[in-house]
C-alpha positions in Angstrom: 103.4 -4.8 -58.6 101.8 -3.4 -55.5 98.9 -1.8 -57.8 98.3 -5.1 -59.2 98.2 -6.6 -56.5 95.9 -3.9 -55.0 93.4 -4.3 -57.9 93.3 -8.1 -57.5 92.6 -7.6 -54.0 89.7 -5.2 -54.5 88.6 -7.1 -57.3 88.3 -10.1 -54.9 86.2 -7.7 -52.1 83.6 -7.2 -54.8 83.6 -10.8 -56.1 83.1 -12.4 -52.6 80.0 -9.8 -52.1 78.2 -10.5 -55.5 74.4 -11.2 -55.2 74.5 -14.2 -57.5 77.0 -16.7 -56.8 77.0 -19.8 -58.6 75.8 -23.8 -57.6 79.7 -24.5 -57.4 80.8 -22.2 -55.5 78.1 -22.7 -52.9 79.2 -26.1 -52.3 82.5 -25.6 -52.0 81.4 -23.0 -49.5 79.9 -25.8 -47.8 82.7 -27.9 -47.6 84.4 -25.0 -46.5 82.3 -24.3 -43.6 82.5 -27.8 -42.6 86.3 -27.5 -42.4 86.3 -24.1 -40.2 83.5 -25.4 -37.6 86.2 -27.9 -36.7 89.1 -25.2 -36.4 87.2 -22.5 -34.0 89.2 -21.7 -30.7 87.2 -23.1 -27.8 87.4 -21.1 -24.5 88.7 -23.1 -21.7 86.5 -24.7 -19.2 88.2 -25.3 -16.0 88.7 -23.6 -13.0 91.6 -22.0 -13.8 90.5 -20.4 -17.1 92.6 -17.6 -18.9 92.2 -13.8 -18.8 92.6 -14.1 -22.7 89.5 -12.9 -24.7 89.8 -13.8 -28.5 87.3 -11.5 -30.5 87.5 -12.9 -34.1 85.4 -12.0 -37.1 83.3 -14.5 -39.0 83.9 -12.9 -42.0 87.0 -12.2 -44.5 88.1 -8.8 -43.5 85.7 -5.4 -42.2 83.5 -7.2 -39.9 84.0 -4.8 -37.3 86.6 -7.1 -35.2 89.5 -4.2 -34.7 86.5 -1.8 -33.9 85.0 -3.9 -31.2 88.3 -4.7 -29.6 89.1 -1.4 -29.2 85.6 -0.4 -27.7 85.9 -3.4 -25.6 89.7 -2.8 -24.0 88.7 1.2 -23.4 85.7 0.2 -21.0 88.6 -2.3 -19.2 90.9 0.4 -19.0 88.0 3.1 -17.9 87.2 0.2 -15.1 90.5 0.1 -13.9 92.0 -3.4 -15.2 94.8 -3.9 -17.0 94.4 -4.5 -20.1 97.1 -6.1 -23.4 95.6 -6.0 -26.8 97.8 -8.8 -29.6 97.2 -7.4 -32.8 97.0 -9.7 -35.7 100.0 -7.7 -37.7 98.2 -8.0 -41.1 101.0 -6.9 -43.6 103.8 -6.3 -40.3 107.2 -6.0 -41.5 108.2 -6.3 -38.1 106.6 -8.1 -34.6 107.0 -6.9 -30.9 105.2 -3.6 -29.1 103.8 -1.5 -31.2 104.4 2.4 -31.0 102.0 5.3 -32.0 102.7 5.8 -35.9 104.1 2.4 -36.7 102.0 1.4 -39.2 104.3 0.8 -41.8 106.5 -1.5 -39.6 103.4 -2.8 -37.5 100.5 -3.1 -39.8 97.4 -0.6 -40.2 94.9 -2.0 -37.6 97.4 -2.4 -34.7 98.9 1.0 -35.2 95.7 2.4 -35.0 94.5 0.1 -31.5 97.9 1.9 -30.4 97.0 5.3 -31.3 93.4 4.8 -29.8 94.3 3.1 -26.4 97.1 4.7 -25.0 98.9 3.0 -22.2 97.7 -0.5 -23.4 100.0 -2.7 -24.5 99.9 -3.1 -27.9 101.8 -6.0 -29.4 102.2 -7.9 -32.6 103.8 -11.4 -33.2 102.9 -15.4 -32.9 99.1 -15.2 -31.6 99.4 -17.9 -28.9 102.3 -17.2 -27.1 102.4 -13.4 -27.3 98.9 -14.0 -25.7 99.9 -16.9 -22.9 103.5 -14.1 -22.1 100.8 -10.9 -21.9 98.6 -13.3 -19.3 100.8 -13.3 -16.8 101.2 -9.5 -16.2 97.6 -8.5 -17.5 93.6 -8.5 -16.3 92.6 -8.9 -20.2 93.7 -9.7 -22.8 92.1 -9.1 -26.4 92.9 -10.6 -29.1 92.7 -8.8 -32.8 91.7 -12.0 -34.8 92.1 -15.7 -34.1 88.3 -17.5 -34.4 90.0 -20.1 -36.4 93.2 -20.3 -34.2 92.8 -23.0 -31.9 96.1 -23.1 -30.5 95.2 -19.8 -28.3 94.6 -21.2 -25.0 91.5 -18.4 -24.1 89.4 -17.7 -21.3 86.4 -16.4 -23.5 85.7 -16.4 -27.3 83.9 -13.5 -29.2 82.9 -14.0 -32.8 81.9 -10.3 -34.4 79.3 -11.1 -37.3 78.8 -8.2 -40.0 75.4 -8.5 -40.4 75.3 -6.3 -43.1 77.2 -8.9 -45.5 76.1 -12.4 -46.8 76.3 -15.2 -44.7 77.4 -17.7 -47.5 80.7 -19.2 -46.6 84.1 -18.9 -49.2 84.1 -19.0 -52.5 80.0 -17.8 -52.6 80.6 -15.3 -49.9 82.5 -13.5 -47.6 82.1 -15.3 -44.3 84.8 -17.8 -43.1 82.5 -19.9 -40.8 79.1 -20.3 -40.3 77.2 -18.2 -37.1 74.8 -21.3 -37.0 78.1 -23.8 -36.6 79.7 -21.7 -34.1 80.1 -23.8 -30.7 77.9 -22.6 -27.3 80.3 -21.8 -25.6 81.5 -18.9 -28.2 79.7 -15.6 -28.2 78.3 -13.9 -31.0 78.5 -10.1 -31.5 76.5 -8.8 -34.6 77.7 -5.4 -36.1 76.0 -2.6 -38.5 72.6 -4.2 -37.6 71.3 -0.7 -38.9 72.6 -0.5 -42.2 70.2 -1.7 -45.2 71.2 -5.2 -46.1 71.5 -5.7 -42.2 70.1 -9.4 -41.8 69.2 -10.9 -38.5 72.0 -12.8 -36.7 71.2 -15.8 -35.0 72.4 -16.2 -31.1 73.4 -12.2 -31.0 73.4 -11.2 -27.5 75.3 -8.0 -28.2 74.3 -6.0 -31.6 76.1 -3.0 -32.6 76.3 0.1 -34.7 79.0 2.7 -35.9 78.3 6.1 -34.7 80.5 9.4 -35.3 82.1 11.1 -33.0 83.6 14.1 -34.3 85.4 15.6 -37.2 89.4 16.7 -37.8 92.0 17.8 -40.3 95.4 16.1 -40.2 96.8 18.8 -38.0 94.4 18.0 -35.3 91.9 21.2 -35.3 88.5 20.0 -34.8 85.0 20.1 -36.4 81.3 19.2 -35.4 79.6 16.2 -37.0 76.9 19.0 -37.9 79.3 20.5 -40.4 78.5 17.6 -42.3 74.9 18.0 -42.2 73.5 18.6 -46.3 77.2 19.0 -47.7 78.7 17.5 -50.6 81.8 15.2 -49.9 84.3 13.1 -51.7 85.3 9.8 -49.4 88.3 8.1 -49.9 88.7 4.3 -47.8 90.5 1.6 -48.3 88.5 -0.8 -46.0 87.6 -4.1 -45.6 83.3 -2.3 -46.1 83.3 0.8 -47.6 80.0 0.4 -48.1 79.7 1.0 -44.2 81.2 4.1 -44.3 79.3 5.5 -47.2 76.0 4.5 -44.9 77.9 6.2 -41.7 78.4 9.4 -43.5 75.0 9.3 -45.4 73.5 8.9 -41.4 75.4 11.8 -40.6 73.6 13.8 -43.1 76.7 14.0 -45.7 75.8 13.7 -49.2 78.8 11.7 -49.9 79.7 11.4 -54.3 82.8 10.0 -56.4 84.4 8.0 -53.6 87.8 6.8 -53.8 88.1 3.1 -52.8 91.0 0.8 -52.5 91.4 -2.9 -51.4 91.3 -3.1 -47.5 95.0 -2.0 -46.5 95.7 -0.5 -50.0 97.7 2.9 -50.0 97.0 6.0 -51.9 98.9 8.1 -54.3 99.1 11.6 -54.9 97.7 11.6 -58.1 95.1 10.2 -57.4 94.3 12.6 -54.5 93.7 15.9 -55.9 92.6 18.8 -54.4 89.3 19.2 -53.7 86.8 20.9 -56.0 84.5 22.3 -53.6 83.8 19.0 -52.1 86.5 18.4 -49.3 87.9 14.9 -49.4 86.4 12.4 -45.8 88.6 9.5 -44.9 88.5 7.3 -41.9 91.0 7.0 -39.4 92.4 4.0 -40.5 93.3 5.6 -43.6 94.7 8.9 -42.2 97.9 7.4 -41.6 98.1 6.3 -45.4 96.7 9.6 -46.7 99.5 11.4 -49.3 101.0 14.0 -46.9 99.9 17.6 -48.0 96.5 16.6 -49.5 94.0 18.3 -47.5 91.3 15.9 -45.9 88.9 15.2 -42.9 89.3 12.4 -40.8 85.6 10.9 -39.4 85.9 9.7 -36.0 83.7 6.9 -35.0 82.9 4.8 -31.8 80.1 1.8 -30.9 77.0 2.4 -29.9 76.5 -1.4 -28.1 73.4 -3.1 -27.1 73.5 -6.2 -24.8 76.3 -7.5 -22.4 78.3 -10.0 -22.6 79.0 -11.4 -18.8 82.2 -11.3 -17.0 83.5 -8.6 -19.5 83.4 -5.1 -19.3 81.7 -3.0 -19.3 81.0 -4.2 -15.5 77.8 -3.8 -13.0 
């Protein structure tokens, strides 16, 4: 069952980024949009307005949101602030602080905000009120998802466009809401603005790419990005835009063939993983923690390079 339902789920990745959707589709997107404009969190207004920041992505899945949060909360911390991140727990069998390594219990993108930001607090459960209790105790903070979640009482709003994807709203496309029906008050962040299909994104006032960092096997020993420079590799992702990481490792000068993709969050199977045949296998570090233990592979590390600044949020003057 959870292959099927793995399939289905890539199947529906692929359908929601077709080229040609059809007349209905597009106006149930529509109607669709016109729902979601009315659902967006507003930020508060009055003097006594919250230190919680939701950053929320316009589109279904891989719009960068977990990526930007995590860029955002380590320029906090490197400012000095205290800083909670409330993970969205996307397949979580269980809520509460989230420990290095808890992906299975805590869900894939909050593990890894753990593993990436240590010493923040990292918890997973009801959006709101884990957000309002982590207030109280905190300078910032983030929110992993919640655009639509108007019951999150929120200082400042961030929606993170892909512009790399369509802008046509659910069933023709991938986004959720509409950049152009956003409120005024909500700020819009546009990601992989250098990748081919990158459109422009109305109201950006912060655009921003994926750049690598490094390279490392899953003990830990360590590589240079120019390693990668003219060789032959396999990828293996199971992200929300694998497309993006094909383009980051083609940028890097890899010359990646044969990749290996599953639905966002799928899992991969040791039989599926072989070992590889000249080409070593490159996987991102969302995936390393569902990689088949004892298959050899590379983990790419990647950061943000960010232009623009959003005011009042780090990093600060």
């Amino acid at each position: 069952m959870e292959r099927l339902g793995d399939q289905a789920r890539r199947a529906s990745q692929a359908w929601l980024e077709r080229t040609q959707p059809s007349g209905l589709s597009r106006q149930v997107g529509r109607a669709v949009a016109w729902a979601a404009q009315h659902r967006v969190v507003r930020p508060q207004t009055d003097g006594g307005a919250s230190p919680v920041v939701v950053v929320g992505g316009t589109t279904l899945g891989g719009a960068g949101r977990t990526a930007v949060v995590q860029w955002l909360a380590a320029a906090a911390v490197a400012a000095g602030a205290r800083v909670a991140v409330v993970g969205h727990g996307y397949r979580a069998r269980r809520f509460g602080r989230v420990p290095p390594g808890g992906h299975a219990d805590f869900g894939d993108d909050a593990s890894l905000l753990a593993v990436a930001l240590p010493g923040v607090w990292v918890e997973t459960g009801p959006r709101a009120a884990v957000a309002r209790r982590l207030a109280r105790s905190h300078d910032l903070v983030f929110t992993d998802g919640g655009l639509l979640d108007p019951t999150v009482q929120a200082g400042r709003v961030i929606a993170v466009c892909d512009a790399s994807s369509s802008p046509l709203v659910v069933p023709a496309g991938p986004a959720r809401v509409r950049v152009a029906d956003l409120p005024g008050t909500v700020a819009v962040w546009a990601h992989r603005v250098d990748e081919p299909t990158a459109r422009p994104v109305a109201r950006a006032e912060v655009r921003s790419r994926v750049v690598g960092l490094g390279l490392r096997d899953l003990q830990g020993r360590r590589r240079p990005l120019a390693w990668l420079q003219g060789r032959a590799v396999r990828p293996a992702c199971a992200i929300g835009r694998p497309g993006s990481f094909l383009e980051t490792l083609r940028g890097l000068g890899a010359l990646p063939g044969d990749p290996l993709v599953r639905a966002d969050h799928g899992r991969f199977r040791p039989g599926e993983c072989p070992p590889d045949d000249g080409r070593p296998w490159v996987i991102t570090t969302k995936d390393a923690a569902r990689w088949p233990p004892g298959w050899p592979a590379l983990v790419l590390e990647t950061s943000l390079a960010v232009e623009g600044r959003l005011p009042g949020l780090p990093p600060w003057d």
